[in-house]
C-alpha positions as CSV (number, residue, x, y, z in Angstrom):
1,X,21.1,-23.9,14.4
2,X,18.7,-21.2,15.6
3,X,15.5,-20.4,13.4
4,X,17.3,-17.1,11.5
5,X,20.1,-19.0,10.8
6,X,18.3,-21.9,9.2
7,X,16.5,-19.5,7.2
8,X,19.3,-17.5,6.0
9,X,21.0,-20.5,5.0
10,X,17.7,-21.6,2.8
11,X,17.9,-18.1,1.7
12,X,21.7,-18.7,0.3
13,X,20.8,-22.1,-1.2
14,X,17.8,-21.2,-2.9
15,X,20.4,-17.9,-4.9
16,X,22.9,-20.8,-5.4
17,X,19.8,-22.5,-7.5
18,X,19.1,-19.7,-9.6
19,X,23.0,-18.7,-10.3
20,X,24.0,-16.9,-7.7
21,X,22.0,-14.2,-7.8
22,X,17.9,-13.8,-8.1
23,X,16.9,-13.6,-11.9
24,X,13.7,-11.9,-13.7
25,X,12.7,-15.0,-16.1
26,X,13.7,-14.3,-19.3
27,X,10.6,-14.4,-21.2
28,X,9.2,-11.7,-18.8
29,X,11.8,-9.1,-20.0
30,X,11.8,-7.5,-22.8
31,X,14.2,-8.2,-25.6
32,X,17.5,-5.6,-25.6
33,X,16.5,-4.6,-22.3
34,X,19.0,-5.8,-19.2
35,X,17.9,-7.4,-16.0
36,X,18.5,-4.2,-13.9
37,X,16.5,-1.4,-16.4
38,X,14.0,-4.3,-16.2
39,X,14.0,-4.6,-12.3
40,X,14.0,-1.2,-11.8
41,X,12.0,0.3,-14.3
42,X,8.9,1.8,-11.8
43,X,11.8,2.5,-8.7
44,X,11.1,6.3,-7.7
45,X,13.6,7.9,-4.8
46,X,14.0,11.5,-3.7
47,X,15.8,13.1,-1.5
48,X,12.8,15.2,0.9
49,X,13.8,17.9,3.3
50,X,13.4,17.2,6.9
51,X,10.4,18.6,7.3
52,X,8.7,16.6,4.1
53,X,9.8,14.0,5.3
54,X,8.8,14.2,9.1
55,X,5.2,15.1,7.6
56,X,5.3,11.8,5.1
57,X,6.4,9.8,8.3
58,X,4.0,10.4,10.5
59,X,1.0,10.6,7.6
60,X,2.6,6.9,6.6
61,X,2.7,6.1,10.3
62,X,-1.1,7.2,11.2
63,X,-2.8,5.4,8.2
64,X,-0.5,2.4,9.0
65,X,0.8,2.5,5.4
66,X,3.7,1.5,4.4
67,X,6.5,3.5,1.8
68,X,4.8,1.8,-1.4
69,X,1.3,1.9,-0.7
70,X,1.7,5.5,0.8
71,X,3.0,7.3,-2.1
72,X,1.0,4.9,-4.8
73,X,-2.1,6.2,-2.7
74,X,-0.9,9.9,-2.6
75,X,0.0,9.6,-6.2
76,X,-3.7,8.0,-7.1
77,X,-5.9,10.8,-4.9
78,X,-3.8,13.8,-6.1
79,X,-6.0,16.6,-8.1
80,X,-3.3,17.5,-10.1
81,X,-2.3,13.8,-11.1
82,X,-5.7,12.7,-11.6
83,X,-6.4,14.4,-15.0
84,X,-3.4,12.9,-16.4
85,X,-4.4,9.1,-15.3
């Protein structure tokens, strides 16, 4: 068994422990709300023109950012954004 299929198979077992699939412990979540509003309650997508996005890429790409810390920085440094933090 090579090494990635050892540690897929650890991967399955350890989802097979927590009932099939991976769980937010229920005293983290608030009450009424369900597991996926929960998960996904700071997710942000959009849909960038190529050009947006080339520019993000490559900005991302020079700072040696990744997608999270990229837009959390350009979100934290932006003049318009930061009167309303």
């Amino acid at each position: 068994m090579s090494d990635s299929e050892f540690n897929a198979q650890q991967q399955r077992d350890s989802i097979k422990r927590k009932g099939g699939k991976f769980r937010i412990p229920e005293r983290s979540r608030p009450e009424g709300v369900s597991y996926q509003a929960h998960k996904n309650r700071y997710l942000v997508s959009a849909k960038l023109t190529q050009t947006n996005w080339e520019v993000l890429r490559a900005w991302l790409v020079s700072n040696n950012l990744n997608y999270n810390t990229g837009l959390n920085r350009l979100i934290a440094t932006h003049p318009e954004l930061e009167q309303h933090g």
